[in-house]
N, C-alpha and C positions, 0 to 999 in steps of 0.2 A: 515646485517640488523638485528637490534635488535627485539626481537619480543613484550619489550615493546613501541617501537616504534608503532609498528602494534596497540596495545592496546592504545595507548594513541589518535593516527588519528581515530579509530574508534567512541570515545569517542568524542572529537570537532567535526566528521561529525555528529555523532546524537542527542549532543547535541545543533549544530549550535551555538558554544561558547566556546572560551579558558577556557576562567572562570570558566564557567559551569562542562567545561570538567574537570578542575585541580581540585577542586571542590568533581568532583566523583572519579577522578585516585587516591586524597590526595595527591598531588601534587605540589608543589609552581607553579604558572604561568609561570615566565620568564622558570624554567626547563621544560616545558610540550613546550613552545613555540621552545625553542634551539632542544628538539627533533624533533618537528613537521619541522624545517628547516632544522633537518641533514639530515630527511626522504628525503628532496626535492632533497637535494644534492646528495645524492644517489641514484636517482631515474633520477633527471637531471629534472624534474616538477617543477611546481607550483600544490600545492594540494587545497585551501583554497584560494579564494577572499577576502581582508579584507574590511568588512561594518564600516559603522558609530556605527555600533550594533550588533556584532557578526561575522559570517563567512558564507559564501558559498561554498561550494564545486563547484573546476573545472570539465573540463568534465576530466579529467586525476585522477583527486580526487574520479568521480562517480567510475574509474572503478577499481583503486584501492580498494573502500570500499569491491565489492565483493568479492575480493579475499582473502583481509586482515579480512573478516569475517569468510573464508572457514578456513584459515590457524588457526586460533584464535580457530577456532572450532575444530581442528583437533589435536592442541597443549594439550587443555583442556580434548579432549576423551584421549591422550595419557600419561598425569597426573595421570586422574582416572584410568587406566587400571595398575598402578602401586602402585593404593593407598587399603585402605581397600573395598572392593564388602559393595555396598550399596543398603537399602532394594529398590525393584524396584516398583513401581507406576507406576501402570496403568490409562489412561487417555483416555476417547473417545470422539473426541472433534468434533461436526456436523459443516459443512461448508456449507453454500450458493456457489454459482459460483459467477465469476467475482467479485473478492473483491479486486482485485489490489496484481496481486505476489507481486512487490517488497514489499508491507508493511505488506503483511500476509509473507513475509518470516522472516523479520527482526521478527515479535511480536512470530512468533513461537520458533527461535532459539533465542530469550530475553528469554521465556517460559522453553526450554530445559537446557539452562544453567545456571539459578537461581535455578532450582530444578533436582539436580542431582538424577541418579535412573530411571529418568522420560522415561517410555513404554505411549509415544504418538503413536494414531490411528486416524487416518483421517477417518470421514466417510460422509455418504450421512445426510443432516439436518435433514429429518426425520427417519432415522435411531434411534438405540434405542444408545444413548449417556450420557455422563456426561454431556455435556453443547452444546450448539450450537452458534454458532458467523452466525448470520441473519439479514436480513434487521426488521425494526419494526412491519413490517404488518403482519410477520409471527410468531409474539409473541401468544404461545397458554396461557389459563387459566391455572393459576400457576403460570404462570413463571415471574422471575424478570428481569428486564431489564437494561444492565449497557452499556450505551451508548458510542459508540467507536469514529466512524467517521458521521459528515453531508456530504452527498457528492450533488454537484451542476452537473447536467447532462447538455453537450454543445455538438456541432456538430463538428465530427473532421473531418479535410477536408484534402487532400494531399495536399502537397504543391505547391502554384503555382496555384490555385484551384481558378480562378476570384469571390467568392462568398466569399474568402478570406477578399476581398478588404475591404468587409462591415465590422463594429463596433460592427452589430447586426444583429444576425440572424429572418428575421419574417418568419410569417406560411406561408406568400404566395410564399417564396422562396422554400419553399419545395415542388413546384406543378412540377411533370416531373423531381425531382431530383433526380439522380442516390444516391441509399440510401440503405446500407446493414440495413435487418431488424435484431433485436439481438433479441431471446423469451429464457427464461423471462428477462425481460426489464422491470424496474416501468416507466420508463420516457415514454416507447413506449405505453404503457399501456392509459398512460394519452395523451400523445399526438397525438396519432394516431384518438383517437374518435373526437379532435378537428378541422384535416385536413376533417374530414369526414364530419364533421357539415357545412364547408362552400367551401366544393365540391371540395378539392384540391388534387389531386392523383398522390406519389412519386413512381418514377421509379425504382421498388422495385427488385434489382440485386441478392441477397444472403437473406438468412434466417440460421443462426447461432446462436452457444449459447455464447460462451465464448469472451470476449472482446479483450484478445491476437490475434485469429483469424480475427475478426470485424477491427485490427486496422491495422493488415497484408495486407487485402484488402487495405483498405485507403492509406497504405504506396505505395503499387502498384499501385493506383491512378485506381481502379475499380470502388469506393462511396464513398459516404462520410457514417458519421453512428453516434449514440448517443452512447456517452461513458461520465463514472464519470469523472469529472474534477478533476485527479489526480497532485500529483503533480510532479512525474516524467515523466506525458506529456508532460508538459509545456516544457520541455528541450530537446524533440525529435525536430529536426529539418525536419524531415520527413511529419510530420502531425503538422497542424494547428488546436488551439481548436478556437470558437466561440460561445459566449453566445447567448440563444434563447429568445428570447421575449416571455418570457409565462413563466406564475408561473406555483408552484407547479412540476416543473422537480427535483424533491429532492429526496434525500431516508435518513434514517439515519439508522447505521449500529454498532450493536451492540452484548453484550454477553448474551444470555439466559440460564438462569438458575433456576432449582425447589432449593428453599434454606433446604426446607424438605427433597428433595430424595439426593441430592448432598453436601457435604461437604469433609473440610478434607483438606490438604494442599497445594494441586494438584489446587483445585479452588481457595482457598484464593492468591494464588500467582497469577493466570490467571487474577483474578479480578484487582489486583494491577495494572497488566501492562496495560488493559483495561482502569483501571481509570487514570492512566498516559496520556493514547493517548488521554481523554477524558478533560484532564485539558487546 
């Protein structure tokens, strides 16, 4: 297995495009395409659905991506460990909870290996940081705001789950429904004072933070629960999403930043890949 092979699947998965992908590899097409089928043959797969407009990944394609990203990552540390020592940046970068691993994995390790050197630190949003990746409402004075993800909050139900059957979730469905509560939650936040306003009271099983756990429940058919309408749910066959009838279940989730106290390479690249998810 080649390990441009590796680099070039990863490239049509992200960018959901030969084109696109050959495009960023510098590439001709049809060579990017003979790799991506000798990967299959190798492999004995299908990695890619072919659209009227690009590509999908199969489920054999999803699980390849992670590994083929570990590996990609592990090739690149072993490059640098052999090339000149580069000056090291430091980065502290605040994170809200539940923002969806798989896509705060991929934007962090885009983030690491655009800017080599790079001493990233995860910490708590209000912690003292370079920048913060937060929902809007925690935008303080000062700070700029560079728009990442709109996320749409729906009801995930297990599978099999008769409330499934509906098209639409309403509020009066929620009266005695087995319901893990997530805190903090923007969606719970707004929807819960509306179940209150016309007397309707869910069968409240867990009180949790994090959506990974929230959907563990759900997979185990314990409640249903409100989670982002991501897009690597959609493809879990375990849990079912459901849109709710009621505005305002929204958040939108972005990078904050003082453009006075923060600068320097370290952001201007963070910002780039922000404004990419944002395009």
């Amino acid at each position: 297995m080649d390990i441009r092979h590796l680099k070039y699947f990863v490239a049509v998965y992200e960018q959901g495009s030969v084109s696109a992908a050959s495009r960023q590899c510098f590439i001709a097409q049809p060579s990017l395409s003979a790799a991506i089928r000798q990967l299959e043959q190798q492999l004995d797969v299908t990695l890619f659905k072919r659209l009227p407009k690009g590509v999908t990944p199969t489920e054999d394609g999803e699980r390849l991506y992670g590994h083929a990203c570990r590996l990609l990552s592990q090739f690149q540390a072993l490059q640098r460990s052999f090339t000149e020592p580069v000056d090291k940046i430091r980065f502290r970068l605040g994170l809200v909870r539940a923002l969806g691993v798989e896509r705060m994995s991929d934007l962090l390790r885009q983030f690491s290996v655009q800017l080599p050197g790079l001493e990233l630190q995860l910490v708590e949003p209000d912690d003292s940081c370079d920048a913060r990746i937060i929902t809007e409402e925690l935008l303080k004075s000062g700070e700029q705001f560079q728009p990442m993800y709109h996320d749409q909050f729906q009801l995930a139900l297990p599978a099999g789950y008769p409330l499934a059957l509906k098209p639409m979730i309403e509020l009066q469905d929620f009266h005695q429904l087995a319901l893990i509560k997530r805190t903090p939650c923007e969606a719970w936040q707004r929807l819960y004072p509306a179940l209150v306003r016309q007397g309707i009271e869910p069968d409240i099983r867990a009180d949790i933070q994090t959506i990974e756990y929230a959907l563990g429940l759900v997979s185990a058919g314990v409640a249903c629960a409100l989670v982002p309408d991501f897009e690597q749910l959609r493809q879990r066959q375990d849990v079912l999403l459901r849109p709710i009838n009621m505005t305002g279940l929204t958040r939108r989730i972005g990078l904050a930043y003082h453009p006075v106290k923060t600068s320097g390479v370290a952001l201007e690249t963070l910002l780039r890949l922000c404004q990419k998810l944002a395009a």
